[in-house]
PAVEXMAR-693305 format. One line per 10 residues: number of its first residue (from 0); their letters; for each residue x, y, z of N, C-alpha, C. Coordinates in steps of 0.02 Angstrom, whole numbers, plus 50000, padded with zeros to 5 digits. Example, Ala and Ser with C-alpha at 12.3 -4.5 7.8 and 13.67 -1.06 7.14 Angstrom:
0 = AS = 50660,49716,50390,50615,49775,50390,50660,49835,50390  50642,49888,50354,50684,49947,50357,50645,50002,50394 $
//
This chain:
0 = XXXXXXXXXX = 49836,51139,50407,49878,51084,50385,49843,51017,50395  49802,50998,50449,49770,50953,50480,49736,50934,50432  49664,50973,50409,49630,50988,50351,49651,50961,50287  49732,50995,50282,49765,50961,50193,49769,50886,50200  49768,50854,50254,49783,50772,50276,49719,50761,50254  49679,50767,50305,49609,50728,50309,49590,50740,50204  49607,50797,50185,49550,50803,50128,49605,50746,50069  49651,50748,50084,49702,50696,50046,49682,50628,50050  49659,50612,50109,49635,50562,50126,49567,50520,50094  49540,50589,50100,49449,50580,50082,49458,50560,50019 $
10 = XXXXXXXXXX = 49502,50603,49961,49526,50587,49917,49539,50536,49889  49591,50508,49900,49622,50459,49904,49574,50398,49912  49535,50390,49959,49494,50346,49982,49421,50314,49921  49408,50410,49896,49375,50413,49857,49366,50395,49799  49453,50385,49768,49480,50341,49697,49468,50274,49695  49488,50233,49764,49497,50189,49770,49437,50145,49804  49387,50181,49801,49310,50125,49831,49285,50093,49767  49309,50108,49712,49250,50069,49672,49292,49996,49634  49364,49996,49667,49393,49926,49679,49362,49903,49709  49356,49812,49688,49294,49769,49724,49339,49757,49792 $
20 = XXXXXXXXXX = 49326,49743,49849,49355,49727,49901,49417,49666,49898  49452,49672,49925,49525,49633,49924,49544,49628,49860  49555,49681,49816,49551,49675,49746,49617,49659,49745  49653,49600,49696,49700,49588,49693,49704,49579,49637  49786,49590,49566,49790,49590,49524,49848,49527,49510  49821,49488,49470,49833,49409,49466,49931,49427,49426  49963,49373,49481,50033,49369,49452,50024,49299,49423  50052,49300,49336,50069,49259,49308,50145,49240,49318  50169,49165,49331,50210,49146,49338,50273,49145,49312  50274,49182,49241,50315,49200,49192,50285,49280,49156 $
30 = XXXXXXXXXX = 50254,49304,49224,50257,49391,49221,50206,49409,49154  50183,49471,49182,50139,49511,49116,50166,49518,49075  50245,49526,49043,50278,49550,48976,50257,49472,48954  50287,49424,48966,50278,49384,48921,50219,49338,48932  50190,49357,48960,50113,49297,48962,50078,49349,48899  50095,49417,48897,50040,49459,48858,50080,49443,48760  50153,49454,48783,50164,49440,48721,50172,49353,48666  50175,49324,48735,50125,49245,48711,50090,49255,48669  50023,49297,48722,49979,49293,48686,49951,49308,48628  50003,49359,48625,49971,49413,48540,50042,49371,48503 $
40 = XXXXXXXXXX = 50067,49320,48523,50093,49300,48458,50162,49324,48432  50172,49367,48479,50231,49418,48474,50299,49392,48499  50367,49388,48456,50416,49371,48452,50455,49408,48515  50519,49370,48551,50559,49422,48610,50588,49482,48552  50612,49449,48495,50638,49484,48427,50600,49553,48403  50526,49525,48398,50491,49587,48387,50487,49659,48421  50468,49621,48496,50467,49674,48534,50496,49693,48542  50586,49669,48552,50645,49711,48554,50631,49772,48508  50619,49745,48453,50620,49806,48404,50606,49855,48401  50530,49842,48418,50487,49888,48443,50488,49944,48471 $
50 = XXXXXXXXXX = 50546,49920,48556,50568,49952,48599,50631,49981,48593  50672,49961,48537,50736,49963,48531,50783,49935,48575  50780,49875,48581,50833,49839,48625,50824,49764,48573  50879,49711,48616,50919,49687,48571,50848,49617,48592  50860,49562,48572,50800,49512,48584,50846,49491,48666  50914,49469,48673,50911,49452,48748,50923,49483,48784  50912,49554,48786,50874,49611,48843,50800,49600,48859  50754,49589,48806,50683,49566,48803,50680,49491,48863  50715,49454,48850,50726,49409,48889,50756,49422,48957  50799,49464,48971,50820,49489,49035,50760,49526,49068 $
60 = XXXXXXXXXX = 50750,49567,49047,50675,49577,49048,50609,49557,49070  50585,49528,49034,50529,49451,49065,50590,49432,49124  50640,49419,49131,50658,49381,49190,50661,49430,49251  50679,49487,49236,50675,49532,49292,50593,49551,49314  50552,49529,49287,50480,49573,49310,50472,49508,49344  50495,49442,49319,50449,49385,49351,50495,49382,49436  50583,49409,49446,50599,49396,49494,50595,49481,49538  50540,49521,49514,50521,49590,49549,50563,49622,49559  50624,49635,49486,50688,49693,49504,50669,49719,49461  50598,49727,49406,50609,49784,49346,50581,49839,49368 $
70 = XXXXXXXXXX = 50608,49893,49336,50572,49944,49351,50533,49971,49301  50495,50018,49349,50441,50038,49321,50462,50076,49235  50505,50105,49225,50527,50126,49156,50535,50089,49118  50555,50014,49134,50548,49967,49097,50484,49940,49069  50450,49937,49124,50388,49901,49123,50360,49935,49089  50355,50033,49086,50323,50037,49029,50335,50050,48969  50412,50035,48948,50438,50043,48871,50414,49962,48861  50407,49920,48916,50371,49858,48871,50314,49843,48855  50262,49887,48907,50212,49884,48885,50169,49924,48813  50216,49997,48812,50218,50040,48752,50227,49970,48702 $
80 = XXXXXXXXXX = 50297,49938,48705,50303,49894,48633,50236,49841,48643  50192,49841,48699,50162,49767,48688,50082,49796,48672  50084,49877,48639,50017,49908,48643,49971,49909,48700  50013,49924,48760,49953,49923,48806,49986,49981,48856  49929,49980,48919,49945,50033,48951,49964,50016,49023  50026,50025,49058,50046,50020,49132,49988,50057,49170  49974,50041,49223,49923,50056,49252,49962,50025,49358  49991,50066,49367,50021,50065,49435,49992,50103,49480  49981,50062,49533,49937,50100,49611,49957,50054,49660  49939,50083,49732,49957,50062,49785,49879,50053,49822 $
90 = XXXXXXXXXX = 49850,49982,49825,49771,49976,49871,49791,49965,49953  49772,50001,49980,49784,50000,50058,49748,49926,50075  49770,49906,50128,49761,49826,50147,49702,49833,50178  49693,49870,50223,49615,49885,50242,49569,49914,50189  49513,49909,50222,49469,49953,50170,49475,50006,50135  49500,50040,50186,49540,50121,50147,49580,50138,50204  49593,50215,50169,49675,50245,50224,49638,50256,50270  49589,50283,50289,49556,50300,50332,49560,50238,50400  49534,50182,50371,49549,50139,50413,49620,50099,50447  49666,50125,50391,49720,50110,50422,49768,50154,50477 $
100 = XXXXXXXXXX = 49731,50231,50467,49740,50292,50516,49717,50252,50586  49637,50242,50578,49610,50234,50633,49666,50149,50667  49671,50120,50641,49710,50046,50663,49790,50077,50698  49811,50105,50660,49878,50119,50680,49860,50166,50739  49811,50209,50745,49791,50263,50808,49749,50215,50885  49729,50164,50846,49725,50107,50906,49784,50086,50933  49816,50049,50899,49905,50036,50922,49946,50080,50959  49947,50125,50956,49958,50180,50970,49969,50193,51047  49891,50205,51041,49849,50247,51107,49855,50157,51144  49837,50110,51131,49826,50066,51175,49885,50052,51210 $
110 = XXXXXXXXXX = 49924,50052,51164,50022,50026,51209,50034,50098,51247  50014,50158,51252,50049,50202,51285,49990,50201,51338  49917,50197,51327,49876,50199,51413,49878,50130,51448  49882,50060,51413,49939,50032,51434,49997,50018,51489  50033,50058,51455,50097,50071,51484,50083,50139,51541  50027,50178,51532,50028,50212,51583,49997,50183,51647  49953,50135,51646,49904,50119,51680,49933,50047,51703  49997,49995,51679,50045,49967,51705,50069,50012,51779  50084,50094,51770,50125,50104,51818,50085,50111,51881  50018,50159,51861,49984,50181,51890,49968,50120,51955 $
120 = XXXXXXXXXX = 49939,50047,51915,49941,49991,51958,49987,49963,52017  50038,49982,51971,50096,49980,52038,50112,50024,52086  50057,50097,52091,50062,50141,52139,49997,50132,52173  49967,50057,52147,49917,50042,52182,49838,50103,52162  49841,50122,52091,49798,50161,52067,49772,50132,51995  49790,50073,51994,49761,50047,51913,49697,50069,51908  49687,50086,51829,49603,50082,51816,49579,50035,51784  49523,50022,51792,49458,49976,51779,49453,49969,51693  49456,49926,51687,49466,49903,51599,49412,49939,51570  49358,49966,51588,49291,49994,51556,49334,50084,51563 $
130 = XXXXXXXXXX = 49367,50086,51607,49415,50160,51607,49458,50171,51549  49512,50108,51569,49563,50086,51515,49542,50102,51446  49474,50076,51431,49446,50076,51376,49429,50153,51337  49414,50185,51362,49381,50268,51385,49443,50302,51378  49503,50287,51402,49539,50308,51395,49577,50275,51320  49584,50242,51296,49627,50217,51246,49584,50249,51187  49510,50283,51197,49437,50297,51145,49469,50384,51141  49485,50421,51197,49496,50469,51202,49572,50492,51153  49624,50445,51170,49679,50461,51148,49677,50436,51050  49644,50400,51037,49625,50378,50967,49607,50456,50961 $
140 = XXXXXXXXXX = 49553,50447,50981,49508,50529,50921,49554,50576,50943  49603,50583,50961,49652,50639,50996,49706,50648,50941  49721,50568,50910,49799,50560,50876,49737,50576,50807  49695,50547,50799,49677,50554,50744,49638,50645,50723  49627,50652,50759,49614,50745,50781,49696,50790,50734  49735,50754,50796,49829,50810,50764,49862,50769,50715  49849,50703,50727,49892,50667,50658,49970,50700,50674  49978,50686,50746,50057,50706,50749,50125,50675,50696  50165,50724,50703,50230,50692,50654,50259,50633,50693  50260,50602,50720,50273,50552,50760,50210,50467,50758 $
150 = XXXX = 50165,50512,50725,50114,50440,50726,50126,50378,50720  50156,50380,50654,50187,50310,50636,50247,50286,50666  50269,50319,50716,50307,50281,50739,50312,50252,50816  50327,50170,50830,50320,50127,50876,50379,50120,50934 $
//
């Protein structure tokens, strides 16, 4: 099962490297339906048509993508009427998932040896931050090893 993660991952990771780094996809201020159908010249009238809806649905429309309530079925019966193609993904904020495994498996491991090594101090047994460290290194490659059902959560 461990295995089906990691290779999902590799995967996953693998689609998404040849996005240039912090790749971000530019929001126009009055949304992709109608900055695109600006541009080609294209009527709210037309495209209704197109799509079969009325011209101030087209307009409800552009207003819902620009205030982020349309959905995706929308978005692509408008893009169908505007000849083009929806193209939806999710880019992980780090470099890849991989790195966001390893970040969240830092968080993790650091607040619980931490919190163990808080008590330990008060039984007059703290360890040495170069320990601390060794230890917070151990429990990383540990969470990231089982990828417990519990990972993500704080």
């Amino acid at each position: 099962m461990i295995w089906e993660k990691r290779l999902i991952i590799e995967q996953l990771d693998e689609s998404l490297k040849d996005l240039p780094p912090g790749a971000r996809v530019p929001r126009f201020r009055r949304g992709w339906i109608n900055t695109i159908r600006t541009a080609l010249g294209m009527s709210t009238r037309t495209l209704g048509e197109r799509i079969g809806v009325s011209q101030p649905q087209i307009s409800k429309l552009e207003n819902s993508e620009v205030d982020k309530a349309i959905t995706l079925r929308s978005l692509e019966r408008a893009a169908e009427g505007l000849n083009c193609e929806l193209v939806y993904f999710l880019v992980p904020k780090q470099q890849n998932l991989a790195k966001t495994l390893e970040q969240q498996a830092l968080r993790k491991s650091s607040k619980e040896v931490k919190s163990v090594n808080t008590h330990m101090a008060l039984e007059g047994q703290g360890l040495s931050q170069i320990d601390v460290d060794k230890m917070i290194d151990a429990e990383v490659n540990e969470l990231l090893y089982r990828l417990p059902r519990d990972f993500w959560d704080d």
